[in-house]
PDB file of N, CA, C and O in Angstrom, chain B, residues numbered from 101:
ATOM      1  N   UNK B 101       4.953  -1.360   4.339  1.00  0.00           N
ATOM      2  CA  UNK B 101       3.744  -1.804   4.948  1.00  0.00           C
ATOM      3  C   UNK B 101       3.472  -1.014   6.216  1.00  0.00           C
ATOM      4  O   UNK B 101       2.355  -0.669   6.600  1.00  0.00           O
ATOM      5  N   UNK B 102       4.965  -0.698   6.993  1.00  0.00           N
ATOM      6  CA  UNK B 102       4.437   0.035   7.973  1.00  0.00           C
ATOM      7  C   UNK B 102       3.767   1.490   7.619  1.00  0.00           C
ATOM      8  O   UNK B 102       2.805   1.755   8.339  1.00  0.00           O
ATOM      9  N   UNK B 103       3.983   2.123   6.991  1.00  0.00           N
ATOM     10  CA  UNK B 103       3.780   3.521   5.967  1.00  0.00           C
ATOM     11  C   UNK B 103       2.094   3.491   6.522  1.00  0.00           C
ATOM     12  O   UNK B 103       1.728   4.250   7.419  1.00  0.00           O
ATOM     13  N   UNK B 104       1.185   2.543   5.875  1.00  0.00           N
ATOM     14  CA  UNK B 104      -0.127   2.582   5.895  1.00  0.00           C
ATOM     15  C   UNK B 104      -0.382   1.073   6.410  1.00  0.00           C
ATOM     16  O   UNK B 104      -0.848   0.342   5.536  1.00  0.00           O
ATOM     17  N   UNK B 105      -0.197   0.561   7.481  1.00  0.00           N
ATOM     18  CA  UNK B 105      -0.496  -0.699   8.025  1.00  0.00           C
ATOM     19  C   UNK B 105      -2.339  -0.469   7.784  1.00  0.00           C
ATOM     20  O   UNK B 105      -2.696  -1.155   8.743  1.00  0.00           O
ATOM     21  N   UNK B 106      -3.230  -0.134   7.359  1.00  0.00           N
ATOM     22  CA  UNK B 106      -4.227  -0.359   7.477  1.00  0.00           C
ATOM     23  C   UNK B 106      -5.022  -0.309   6.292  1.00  0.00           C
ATOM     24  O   UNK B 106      -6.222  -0.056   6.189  1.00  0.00           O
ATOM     25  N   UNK B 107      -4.175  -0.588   5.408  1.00  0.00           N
ATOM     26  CA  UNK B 107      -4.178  -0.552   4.081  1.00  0.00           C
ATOM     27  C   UNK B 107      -3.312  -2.036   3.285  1.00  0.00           C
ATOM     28  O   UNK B 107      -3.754  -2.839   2.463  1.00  0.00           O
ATOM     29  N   UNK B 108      -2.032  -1.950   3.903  1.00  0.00           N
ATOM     30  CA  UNK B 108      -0.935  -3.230   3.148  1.00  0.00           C
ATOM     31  C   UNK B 108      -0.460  -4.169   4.571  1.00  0.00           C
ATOM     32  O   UNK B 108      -0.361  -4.015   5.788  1.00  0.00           O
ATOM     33  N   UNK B 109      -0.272  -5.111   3.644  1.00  0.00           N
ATOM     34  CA  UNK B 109       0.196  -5.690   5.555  1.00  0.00           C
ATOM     35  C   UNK B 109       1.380  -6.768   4.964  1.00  0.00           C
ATOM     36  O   UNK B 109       1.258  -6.718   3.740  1.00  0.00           O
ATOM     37  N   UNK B 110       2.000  -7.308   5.161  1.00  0.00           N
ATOM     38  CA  UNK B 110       3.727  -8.670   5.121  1.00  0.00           C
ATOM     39  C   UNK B 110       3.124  -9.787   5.343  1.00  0.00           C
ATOM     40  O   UNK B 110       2.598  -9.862   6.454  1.00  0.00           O
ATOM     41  N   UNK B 111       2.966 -11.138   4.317  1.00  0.00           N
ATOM     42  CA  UNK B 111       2.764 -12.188   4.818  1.00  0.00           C
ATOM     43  C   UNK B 111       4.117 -12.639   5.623  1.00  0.00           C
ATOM     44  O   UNK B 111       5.203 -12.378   5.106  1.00  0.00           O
ATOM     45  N   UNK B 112       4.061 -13.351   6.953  1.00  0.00           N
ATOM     46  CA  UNK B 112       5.417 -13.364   7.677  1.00  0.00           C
ATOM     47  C   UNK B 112       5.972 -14.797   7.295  1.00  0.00           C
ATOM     48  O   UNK B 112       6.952 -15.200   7.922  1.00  0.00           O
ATOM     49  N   UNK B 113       5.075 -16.085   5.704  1.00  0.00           N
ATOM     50  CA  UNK B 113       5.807 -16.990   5.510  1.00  0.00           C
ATOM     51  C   UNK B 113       6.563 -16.485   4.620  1.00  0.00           C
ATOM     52  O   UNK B 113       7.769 -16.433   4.857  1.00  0.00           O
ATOM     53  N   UNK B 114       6.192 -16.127   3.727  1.00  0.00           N
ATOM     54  CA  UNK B 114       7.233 -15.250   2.361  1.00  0.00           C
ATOM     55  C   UNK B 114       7.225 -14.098   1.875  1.00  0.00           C
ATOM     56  O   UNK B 114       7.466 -13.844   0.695  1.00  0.00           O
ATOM     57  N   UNK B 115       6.921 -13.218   2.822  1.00  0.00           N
ATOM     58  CA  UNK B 115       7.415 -11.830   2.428  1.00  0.00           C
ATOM     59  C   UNK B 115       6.585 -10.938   1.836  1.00  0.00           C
ATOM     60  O   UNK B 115       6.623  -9.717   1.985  1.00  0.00           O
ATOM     61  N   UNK B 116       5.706 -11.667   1.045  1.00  0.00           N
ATOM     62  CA  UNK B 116       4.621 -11.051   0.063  1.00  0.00           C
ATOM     63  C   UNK B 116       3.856  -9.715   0.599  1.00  0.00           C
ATOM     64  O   UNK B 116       3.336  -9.781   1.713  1.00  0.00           O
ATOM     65  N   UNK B 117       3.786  -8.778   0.019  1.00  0.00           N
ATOM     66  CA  UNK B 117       2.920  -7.631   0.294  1.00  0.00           C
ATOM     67  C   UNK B 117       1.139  -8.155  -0.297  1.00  0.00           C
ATOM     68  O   UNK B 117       0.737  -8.458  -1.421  1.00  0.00           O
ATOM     69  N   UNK B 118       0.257  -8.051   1.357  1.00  0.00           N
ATOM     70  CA  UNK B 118      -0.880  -8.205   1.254  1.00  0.00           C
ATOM     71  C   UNK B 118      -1.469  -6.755   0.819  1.00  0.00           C
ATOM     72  O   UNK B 118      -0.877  -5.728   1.149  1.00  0.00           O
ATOM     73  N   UNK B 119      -2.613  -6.732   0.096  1.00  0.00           N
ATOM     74  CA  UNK B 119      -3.196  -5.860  -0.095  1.00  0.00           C
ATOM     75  C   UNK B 119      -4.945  -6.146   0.886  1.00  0.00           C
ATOM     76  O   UNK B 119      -5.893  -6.886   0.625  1.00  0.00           O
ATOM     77  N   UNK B 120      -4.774  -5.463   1.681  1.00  0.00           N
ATOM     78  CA  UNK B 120      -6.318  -5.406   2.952  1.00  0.00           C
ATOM     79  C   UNK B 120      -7.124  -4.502   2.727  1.00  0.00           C
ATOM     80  O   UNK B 120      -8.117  -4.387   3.446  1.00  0.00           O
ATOM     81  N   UNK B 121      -6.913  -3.740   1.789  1.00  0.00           N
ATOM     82  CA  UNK B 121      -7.980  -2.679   1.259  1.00  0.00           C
ATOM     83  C   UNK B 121      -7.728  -2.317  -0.056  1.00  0.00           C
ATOM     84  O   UNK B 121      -6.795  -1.548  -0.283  1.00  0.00           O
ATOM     85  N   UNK B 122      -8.664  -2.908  -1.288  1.00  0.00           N
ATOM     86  CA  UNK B 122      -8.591  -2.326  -2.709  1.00  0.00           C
ATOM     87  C   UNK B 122      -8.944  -0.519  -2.917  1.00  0.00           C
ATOM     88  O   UNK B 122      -8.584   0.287  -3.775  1.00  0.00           O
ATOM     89  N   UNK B 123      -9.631  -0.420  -1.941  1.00  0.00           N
ATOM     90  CA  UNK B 123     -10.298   1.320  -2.292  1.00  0.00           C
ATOM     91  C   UNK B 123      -9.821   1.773  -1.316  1.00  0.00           C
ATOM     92  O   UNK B 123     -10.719   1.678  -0.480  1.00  0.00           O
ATOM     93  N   UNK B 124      -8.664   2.376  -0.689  1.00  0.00           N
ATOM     94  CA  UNK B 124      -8.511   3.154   0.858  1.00  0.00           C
ATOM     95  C   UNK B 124      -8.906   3.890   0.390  1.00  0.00           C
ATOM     96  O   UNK B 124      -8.964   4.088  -0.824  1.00  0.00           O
ATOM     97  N   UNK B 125      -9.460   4.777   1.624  1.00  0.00           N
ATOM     98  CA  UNK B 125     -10.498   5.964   1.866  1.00  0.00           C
ATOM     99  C   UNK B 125      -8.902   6.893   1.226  1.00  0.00           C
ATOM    100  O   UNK B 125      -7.731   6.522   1.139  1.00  0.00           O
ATOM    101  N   UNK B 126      -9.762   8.512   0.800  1.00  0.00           N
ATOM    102  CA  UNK B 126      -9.153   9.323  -0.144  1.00  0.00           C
ATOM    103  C   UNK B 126      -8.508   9.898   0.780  1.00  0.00           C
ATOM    104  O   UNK B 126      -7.729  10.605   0.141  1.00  0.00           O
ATOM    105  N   UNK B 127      -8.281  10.093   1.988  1.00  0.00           N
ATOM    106  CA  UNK B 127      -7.570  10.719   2.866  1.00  0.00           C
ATOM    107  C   UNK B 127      -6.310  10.336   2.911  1.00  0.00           C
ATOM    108  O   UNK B 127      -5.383  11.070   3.254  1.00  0.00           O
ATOM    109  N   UNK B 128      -6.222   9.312   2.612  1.00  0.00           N
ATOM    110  CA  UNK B 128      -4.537   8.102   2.777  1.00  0.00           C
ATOM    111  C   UNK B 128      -3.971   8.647   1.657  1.00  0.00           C
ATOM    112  O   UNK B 128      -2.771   8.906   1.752  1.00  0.00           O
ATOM    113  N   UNK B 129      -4.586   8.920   0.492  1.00  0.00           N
ATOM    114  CA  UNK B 129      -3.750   9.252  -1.047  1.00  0.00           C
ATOM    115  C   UNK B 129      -2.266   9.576  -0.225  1.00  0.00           C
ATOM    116  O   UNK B 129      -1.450   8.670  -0.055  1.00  0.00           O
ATOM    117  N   UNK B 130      -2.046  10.833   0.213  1.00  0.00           N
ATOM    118  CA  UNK B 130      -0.489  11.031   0.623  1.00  0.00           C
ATOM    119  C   UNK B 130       0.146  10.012   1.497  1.00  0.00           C
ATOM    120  O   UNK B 130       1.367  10.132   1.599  1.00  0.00           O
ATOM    121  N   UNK B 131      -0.274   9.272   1.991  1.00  0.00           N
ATOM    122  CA  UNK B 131       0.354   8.153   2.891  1.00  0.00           C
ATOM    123  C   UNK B 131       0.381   6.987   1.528  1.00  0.00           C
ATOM    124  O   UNK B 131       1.361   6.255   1.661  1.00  0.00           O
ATOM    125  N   UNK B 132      -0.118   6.777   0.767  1.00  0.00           N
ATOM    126  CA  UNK B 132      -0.405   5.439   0.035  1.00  0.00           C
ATOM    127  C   UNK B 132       0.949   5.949  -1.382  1.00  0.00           C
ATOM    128  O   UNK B 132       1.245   5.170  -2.287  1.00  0.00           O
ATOM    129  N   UNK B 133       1.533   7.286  -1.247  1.00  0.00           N
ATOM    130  CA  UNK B 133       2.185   7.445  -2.651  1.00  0.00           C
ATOM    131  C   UNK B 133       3.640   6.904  -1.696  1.00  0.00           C
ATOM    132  O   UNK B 133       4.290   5.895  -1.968  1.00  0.00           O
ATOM    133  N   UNK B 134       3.943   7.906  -0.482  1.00  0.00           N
ATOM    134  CA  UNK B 134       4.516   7.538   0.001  1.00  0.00           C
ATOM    135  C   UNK B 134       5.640   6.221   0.406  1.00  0.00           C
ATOM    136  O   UNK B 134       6.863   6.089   0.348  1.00  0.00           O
ATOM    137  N   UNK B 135       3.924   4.945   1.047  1.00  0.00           N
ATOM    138  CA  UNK B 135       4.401   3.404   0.779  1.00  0.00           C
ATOM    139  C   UNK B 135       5.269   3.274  -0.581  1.00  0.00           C
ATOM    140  O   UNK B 135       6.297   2.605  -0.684  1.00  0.00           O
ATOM    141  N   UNK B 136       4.648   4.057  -1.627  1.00  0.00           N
ATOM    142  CA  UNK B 136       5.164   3.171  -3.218  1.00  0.00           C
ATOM    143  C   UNK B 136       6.859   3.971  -3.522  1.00  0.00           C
ATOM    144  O   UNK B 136       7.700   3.621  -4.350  1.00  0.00           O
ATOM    145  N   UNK B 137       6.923   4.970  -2.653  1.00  0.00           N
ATOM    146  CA  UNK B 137       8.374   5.340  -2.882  1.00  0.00           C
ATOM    147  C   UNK B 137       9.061   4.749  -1.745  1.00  0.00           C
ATOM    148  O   UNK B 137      10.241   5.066  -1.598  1.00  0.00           O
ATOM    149  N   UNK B 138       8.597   4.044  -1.016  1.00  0.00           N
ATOM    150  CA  UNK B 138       9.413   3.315   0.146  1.00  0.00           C
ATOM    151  C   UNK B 138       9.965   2.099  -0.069  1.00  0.00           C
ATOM    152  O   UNK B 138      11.093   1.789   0.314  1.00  0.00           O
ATOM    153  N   UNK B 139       8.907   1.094  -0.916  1.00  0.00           N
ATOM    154  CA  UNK B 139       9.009   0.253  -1.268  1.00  0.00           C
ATOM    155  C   UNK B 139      10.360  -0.617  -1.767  1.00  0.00           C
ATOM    156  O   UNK B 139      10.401  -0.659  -2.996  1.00  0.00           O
ATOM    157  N   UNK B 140      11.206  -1.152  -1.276  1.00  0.00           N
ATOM    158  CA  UNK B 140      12.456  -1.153  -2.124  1.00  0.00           C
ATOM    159  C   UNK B 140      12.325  -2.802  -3.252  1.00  0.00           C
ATOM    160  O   UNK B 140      13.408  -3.231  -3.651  1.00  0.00           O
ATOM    161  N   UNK B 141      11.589  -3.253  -3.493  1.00  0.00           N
ATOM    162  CA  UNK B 141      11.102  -4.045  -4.380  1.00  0.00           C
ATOM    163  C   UNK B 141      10.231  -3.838  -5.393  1.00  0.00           C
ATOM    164  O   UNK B 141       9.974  -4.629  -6.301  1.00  0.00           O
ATOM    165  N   UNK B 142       9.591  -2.303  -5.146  1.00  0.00           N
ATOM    166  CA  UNK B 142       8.728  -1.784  -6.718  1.00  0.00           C
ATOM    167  C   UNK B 142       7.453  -2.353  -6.610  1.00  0.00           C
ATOM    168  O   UNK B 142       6.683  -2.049  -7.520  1.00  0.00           O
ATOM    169  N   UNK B 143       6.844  -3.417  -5.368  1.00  0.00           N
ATOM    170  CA  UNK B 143       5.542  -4.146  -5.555  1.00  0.00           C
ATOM    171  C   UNK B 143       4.305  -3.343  -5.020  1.00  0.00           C
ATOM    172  O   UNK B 143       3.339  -3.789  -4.401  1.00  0.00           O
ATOM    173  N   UNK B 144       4.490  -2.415  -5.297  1.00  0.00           N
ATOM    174  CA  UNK B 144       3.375  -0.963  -4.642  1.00  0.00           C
ATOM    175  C   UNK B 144       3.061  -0.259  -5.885  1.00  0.00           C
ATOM    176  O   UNK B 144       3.966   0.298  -6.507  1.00  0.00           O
ATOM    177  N   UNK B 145       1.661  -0.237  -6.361  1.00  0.00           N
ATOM    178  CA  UNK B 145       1.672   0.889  -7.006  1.00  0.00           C
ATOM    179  C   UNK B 145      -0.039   1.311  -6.831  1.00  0.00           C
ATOM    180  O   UNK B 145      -1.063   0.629  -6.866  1.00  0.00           O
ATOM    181  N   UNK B 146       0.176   2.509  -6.666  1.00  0.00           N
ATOM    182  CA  UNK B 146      -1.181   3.452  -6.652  1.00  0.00           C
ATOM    183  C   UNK B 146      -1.777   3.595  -7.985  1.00  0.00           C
ATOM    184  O   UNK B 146      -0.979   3.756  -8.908  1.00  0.00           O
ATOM    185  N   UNK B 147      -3.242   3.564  -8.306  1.00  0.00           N
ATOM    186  CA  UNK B 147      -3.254   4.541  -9.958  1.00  0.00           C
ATOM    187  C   UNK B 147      -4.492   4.994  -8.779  1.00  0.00           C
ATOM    188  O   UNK B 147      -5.004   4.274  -7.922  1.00  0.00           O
ATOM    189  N   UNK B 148      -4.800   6.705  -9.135  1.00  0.00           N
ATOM    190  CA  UNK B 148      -5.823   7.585  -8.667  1.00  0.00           C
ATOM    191  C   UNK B 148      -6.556   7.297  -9.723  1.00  0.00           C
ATOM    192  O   UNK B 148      -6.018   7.257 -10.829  1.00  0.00           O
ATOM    193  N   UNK B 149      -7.857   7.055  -9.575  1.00  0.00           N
ATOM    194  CA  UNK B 149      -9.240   7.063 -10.439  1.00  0.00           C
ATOM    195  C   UNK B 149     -10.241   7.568  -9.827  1.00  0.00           C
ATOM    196  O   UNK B 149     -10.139   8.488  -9.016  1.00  0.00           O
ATOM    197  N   UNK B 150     -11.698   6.812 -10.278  1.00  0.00           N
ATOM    198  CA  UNK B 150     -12.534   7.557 -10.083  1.00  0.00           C
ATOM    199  C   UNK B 150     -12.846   6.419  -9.240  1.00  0.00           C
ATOM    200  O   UNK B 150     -12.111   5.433  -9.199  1.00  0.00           O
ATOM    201  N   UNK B 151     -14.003   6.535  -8.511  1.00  0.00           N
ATOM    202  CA  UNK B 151     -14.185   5.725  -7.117  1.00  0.00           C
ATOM    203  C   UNK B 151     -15.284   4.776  -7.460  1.00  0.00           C
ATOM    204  O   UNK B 151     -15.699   3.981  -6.617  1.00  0.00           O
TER     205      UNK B 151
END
């Protein structure tokens, strides 16, 4: 979450990964693959499409 805090964020009752932006802007792509290899629970995943 820290990776792209402006994108994913930690609920602080249970842990859950929030999602705060369905479309981040295309600039993040390398910060957003990043989060999903950081992830040590697998609950990240990117798919690139069309916008």
């Amino acid at each position: 979450m820290l990776t792209v805090p402006e994108v994913f964020d930690q609920s602080e009752e249970d842990g859950l990964v929030l999602l705060l932006q369905d479309r981040p802007d295309p600039a993040l792509r390398a910060q957003l693959h990043t989060a999903v290899a950081l992830c040590p629970a697998g609950a990240i995943t990117v798919t690139d499409g069309p916008a």
